[in-house]
C-alpha positions as CSV (number, residue, x, y, z in Angstrom):
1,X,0.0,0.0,0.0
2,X,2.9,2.2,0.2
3,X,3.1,5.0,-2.8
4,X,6.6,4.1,-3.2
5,X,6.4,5.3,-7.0
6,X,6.8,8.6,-5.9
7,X,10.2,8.5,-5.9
8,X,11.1,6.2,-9.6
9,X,8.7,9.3,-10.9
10,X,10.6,12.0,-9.3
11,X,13.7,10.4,-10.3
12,X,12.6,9.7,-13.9
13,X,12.0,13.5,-14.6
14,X,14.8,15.8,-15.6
15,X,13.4,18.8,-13.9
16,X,12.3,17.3,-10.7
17,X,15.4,15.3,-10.0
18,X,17.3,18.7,-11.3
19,X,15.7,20.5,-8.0
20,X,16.3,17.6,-5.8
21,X,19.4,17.0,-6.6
22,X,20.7,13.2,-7.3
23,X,23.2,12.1,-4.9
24,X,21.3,11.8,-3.1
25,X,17.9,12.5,-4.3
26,X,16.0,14.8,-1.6
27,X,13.0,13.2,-1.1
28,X,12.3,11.4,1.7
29,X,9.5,9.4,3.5
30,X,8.2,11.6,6.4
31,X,11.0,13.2,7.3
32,X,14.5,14.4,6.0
33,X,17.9,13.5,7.8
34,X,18.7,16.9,9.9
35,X,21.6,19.4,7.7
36,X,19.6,18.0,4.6
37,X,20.1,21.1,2.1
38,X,17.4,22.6,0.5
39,X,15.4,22.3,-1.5
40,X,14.0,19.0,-0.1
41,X,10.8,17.4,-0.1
42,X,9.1,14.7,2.1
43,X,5.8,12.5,1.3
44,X,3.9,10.6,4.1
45,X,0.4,8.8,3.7
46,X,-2.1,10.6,5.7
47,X,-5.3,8.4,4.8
48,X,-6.1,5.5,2.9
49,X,-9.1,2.8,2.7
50,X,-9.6,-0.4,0.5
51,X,-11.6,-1.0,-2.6
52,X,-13.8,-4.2,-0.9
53,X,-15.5,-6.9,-2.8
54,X,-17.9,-9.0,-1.7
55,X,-16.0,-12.2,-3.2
56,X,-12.5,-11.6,-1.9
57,X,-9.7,-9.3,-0.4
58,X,-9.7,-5.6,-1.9
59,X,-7.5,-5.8,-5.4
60,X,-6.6,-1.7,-4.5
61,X,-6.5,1.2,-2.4
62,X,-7.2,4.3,-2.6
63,X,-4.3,5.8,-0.8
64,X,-3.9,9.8,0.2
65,X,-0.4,11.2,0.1
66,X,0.8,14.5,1.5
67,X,3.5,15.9,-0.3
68,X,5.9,18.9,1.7
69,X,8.4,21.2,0.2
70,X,11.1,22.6,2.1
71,X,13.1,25.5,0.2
72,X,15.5,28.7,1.3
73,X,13.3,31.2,-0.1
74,X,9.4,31.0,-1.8
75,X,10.6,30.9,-5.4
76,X,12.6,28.0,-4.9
77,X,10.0,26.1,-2.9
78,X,7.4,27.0,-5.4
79,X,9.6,26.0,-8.2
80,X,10.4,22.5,-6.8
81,X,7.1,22.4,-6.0
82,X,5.8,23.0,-9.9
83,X,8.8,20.2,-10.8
84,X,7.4,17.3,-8.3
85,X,3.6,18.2,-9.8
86,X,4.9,17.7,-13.5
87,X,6.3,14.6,-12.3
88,X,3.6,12.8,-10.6
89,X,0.4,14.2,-11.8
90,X,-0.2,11.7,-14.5
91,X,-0.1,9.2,-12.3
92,X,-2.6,10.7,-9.4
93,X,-5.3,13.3,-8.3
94,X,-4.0,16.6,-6.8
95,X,-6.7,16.7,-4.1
96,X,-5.5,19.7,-1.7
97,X,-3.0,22.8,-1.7
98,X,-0.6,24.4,0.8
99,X,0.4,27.9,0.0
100,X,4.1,28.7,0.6
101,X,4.5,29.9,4.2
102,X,7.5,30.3,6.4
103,X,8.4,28.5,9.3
104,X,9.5,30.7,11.9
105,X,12.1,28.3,13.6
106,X,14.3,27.7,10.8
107,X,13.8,30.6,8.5
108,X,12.5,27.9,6.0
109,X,9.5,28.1,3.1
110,X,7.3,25.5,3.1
111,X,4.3,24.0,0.7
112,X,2.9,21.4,-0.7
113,X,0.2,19.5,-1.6
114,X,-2.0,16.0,-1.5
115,X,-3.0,13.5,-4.1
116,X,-5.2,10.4,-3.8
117,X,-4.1,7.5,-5.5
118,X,-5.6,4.0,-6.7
119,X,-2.7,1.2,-5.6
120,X,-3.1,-2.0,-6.9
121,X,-2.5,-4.9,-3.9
């Protein structure tokens, strides 16, 4: 159930692995490792529920990811957010937006946004 294809999307796209950088990619489950550099991003599922039949276990999911930016100033948080979009939105829903805001412990712009996903089991 885990949307693991986030990341094979993000690093089959020029433009998105261009803002995350590739060694290592910045894009991490829940959390990045502390000193990460920016600009980052971090997915987490915040909801999901099964697609039940009546004649056996669910064949899917639909699954709800939350997608966060991290970034040193708004453009480049808004740009690496535009790059992870073009990158995974053929493959999901965008269901929710975060506006770009600034986090007033480290000085950092964050956004994002959530899709919803069908996963095959």
């Amino acid at each position: 159930m885990t949307p693991a294809i986030f990341f094979s999307l993000i690093v089959a796209d020029a433009d998105a692995l261009a803002a995350l950088g590739s060694n290592p990619v910045r894009f991490y489950e829940i959390e990045a490792p502390e000193g990460t550099a920016t600009p980052y991003a971090t997915w987490q599922v915040v909801t999901g529920n099964p697609i039940n039949v009546l004649d056996g276990p669910a064949p899917a999911d639909h699954v709800r990811v939350q997608l966060n930016i991290v970034g040193a100033t708004p453009d480049e948080t808004r740009d690496t957010l535009a790059a992870i979009r073009r990158a995974v939105e053929n493959d999901c829903y965008l269901t929710a937006w975060r506006g770009v805001s600034k986090d007033p412990e480290t000085g950092l712009f964050l956004a994002g946004f959530d899709t919803q996903h069908i996963i095959d089991n």
